[in-house]
N, C-alpha and C positions, 0 to 999 in steps of 0.2 A: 504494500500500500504506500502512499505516497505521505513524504514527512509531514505533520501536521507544516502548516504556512507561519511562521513568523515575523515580526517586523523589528526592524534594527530599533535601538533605543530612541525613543524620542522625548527631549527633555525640553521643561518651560525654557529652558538657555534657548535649544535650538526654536522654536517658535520666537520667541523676541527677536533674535537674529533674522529670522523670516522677514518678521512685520517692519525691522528700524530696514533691512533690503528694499521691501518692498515701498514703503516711504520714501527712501531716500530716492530708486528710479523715478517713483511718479512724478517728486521736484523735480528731477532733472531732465525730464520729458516735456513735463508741463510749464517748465520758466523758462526754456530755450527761446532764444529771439526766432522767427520763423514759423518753417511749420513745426508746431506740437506733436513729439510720439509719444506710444506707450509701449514695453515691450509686450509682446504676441504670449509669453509666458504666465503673464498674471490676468488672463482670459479665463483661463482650467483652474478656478476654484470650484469647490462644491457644485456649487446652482451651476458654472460655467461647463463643468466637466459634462455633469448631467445634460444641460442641452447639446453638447457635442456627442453624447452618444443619439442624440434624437437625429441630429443633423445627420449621420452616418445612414441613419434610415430612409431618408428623403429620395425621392426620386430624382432631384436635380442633383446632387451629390456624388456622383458616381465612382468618386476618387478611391471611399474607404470598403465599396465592394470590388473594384480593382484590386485592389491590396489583398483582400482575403482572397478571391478567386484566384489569385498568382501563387498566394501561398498554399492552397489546399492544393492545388496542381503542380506544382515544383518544388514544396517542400524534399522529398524525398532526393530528386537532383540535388536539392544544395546545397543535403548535411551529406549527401557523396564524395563531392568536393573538398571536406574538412578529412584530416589524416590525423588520427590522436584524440587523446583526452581533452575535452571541450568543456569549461563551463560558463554559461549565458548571461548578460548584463542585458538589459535592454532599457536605452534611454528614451524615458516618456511612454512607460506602458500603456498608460491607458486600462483600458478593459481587459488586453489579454486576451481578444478572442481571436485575433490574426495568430497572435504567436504559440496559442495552440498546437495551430501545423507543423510547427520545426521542432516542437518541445514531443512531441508523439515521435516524431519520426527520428530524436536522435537517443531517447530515450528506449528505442527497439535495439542500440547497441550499446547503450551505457546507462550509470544513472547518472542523473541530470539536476546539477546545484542552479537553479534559476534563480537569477538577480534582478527582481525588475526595481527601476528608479524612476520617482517620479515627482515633483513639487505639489501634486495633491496626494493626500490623504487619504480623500474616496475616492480615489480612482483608481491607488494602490488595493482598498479594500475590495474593490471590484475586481481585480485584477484576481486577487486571491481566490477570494469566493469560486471565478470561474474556473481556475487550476488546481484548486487542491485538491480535486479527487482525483487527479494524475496516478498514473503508478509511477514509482519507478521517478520522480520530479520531486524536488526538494525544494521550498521556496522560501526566501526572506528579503524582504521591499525594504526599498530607502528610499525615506520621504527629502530627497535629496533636492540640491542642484545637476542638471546630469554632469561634469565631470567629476563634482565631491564626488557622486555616488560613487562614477565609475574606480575615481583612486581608492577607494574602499575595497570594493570587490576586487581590484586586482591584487591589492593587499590580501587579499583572502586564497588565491589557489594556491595548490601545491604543486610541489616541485613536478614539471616533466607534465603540468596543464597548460592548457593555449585557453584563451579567452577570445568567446563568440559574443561581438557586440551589435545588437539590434539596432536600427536605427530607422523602424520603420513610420508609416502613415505621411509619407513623403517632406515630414518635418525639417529638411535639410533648406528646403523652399522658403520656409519662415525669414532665411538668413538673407542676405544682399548676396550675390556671388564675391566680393574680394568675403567678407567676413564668414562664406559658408567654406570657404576654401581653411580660413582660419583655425574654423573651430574644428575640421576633418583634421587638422595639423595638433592640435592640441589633444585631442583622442588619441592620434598616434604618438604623442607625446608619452602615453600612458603602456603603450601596448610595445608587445615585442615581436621581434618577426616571429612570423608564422603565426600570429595572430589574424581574426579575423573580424571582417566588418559587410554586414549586411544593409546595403543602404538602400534605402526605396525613394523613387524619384518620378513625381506628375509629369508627362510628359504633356508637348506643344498640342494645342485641340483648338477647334473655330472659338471665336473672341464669345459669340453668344452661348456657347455653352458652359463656359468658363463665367462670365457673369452671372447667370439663373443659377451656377451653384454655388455661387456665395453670395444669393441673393434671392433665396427660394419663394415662392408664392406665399408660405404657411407663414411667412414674418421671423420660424426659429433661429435662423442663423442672426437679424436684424437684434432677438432677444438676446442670445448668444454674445453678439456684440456690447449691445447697452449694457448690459452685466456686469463689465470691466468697468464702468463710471457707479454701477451701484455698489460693487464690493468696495471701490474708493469710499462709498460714502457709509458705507459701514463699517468698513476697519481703519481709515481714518477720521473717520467724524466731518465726512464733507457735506456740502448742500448743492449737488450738481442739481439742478433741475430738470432732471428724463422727459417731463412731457414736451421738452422742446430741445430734446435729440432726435436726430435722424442718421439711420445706416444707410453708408452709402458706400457704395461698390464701384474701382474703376480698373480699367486695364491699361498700363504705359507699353506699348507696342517697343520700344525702344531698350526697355530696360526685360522685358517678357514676362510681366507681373501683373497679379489680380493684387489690389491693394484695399484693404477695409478700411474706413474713416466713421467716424462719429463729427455730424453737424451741427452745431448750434442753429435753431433758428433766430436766438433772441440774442441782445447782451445780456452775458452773467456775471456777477463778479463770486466765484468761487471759492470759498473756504475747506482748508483743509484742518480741524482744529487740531487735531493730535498730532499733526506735520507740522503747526505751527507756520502753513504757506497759505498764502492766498493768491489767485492771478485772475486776470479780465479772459472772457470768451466772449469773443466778438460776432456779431451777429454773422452767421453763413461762414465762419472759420471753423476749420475742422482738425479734429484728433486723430491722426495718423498711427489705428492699433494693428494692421498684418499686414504681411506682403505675403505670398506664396508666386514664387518662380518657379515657372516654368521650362524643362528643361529638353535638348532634342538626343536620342538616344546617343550621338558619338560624343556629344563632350563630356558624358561622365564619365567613362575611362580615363578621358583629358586630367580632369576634374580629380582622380584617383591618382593619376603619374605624378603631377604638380605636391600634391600635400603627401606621397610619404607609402604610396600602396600599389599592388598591381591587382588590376580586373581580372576574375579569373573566369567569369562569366555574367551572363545578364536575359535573365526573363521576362518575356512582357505579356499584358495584358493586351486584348487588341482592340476589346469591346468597347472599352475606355483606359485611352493610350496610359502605360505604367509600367514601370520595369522597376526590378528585385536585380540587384549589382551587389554582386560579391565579390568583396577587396579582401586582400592579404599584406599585410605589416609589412615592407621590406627592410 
């Protein structure tokens, strides 16, 4: 049977550490002269996690049935590819129900210590819930940063193990391309050769279908979005005023991104009282919360040679373009 699921220590230290984090970005998103961002990471609280698993349902969505359909059909190719003792990191689990398919199929030849990381809580517990009646799959979540986590768990294997690191639901897209290159260099930072890294990446698709899905009929992704202004205003004690937010969806042809914003319609002058920050929102000014880039299948290889890996293969979806790239540490 499969080890009961545990979770790494979580102490009031680490939560205060969290919350003064996550203060300190939102000033320095929301006082920048220009346009205002937010990072794409403090989106997946609780209420936010929860609507992203609605959103995965949606018919305009297609991204996160891509992702499962790739893995329920090529999982078995692409723990083929690994040579050795293997055990699992994966940054930003989420639910857990893609990684399913590789946690089945590598645990038909070993057992399997799975590490998921992830800056929510319930997401990790979701995450749980869904694996722990694994056989043969060991599991203990860290309600991490992903690479705290990951220098965690690599601190953790034993001698003569490689470490398989997830990196799916095309999350690499969140990044700008120089800073997604970065943070692939900083992962390898951590890993050693013969290490691996599973990265999933949305590929290029028409501008209108790319809009409708981050922009669906039902308003969930719109709620999804405004979320991030409410969690401000409940774990810093702010007074955004939502009824005169709007989600707005755009594509830069130039850069290959669907980009999410939050619009004032009105002036606000905004308090944040537990930041201790206040700033003016001006009418029809907007808050710059994701980017998801889009990418065309040969420059991820590219994308892998530059930061530090070699491709040792790559599956796609076709129904809604997406491919599964599997790197190796060099």
């Amino acid at each position: 049977m499969a080890t009961a699921p545990r979770m790494a220590p979580s102490t009031s230290t680490v939560t205060n550490q969290a919350l003064a984090e996550f203060s300190s970005d939102v000033i320095v998103g929301l006082g920048q002269p220009g346009q205002k961002e937010l990072p794409s990471k403090y989106l997946y609280d609780e209420v936010g996690s929860a609507l992203f698993d609605v959103i995965c349902l949606l018919p305009e969505y297609g991204l996160s049935r891509a992702g499962m359909r790739s893995l329920k059909r090529y999982a078995p190719d692409i723990i083929d590819c690994l040579n050795g003792p293997f055990v699992v990191a994966e940054l930003g689990s989420g639910s857990g129900q893609k990684t399913r398919f590789l946690l089945e199929a590598l645990s038909r030849r070993q057992r399997v210590n799975y590490y998921p990381i992830d800056i929510s809580g319930s997401a990790l517990h979701r995450c749980q819930q869904e694996l722990s009646e694994m056989d043969r799959v060991s599991i203990v979540g860290f309600e991490r940063a992903y690479l705290d986590g990951l220098q965690e768990v690599a601190a953790r294997r034993r001698e003569g193990e490689y470490l398989l690191v997830l990196f799916l639901g095309s999350t690499i897209g969140n990044f700008d391309r120089p800073a997604g290159d970065q943070f692939l260099r900083e992962v390898r930072k951590i890993l050693v050769p013969g290490d691996a890294l599973l990265l999933a990446t949305d590929l290029e698709k028409p501008i209108p279908q790319l809009l409708a899905a981050y922009d669906d009929a039902a308003g969930v992704t719109a709620a999804f979005n405004k979320n991030l202004l409410a969690r401000i205003n409940r774990e810093l004690d702010g007074n955004f005023d939502l009824s005169h937010i709007q989600h707005i969806v755009r594509y830069d042809e130039a850069e290959r991104r669907v980009e999410m914003h939050l619009r004032s319609t009105k002036w606000q002058r905004v308090t944040l009282r537990r930041a201790r920050f206040s700033f003016l929102l001006r009418d029809g000014e907007t808050i710059w919360t994701e980017s998801s880039h889009k990418y065309n299948p040969q420059e991820v290889p590219q994308m892998g040679e530059r930061t530090g890996y070699r491709c040792a293969g790559q599956w796609f979806d076709t129904e809604w373009p997406f491919a599964q790239n599997l790197f190796f540490a060099v």
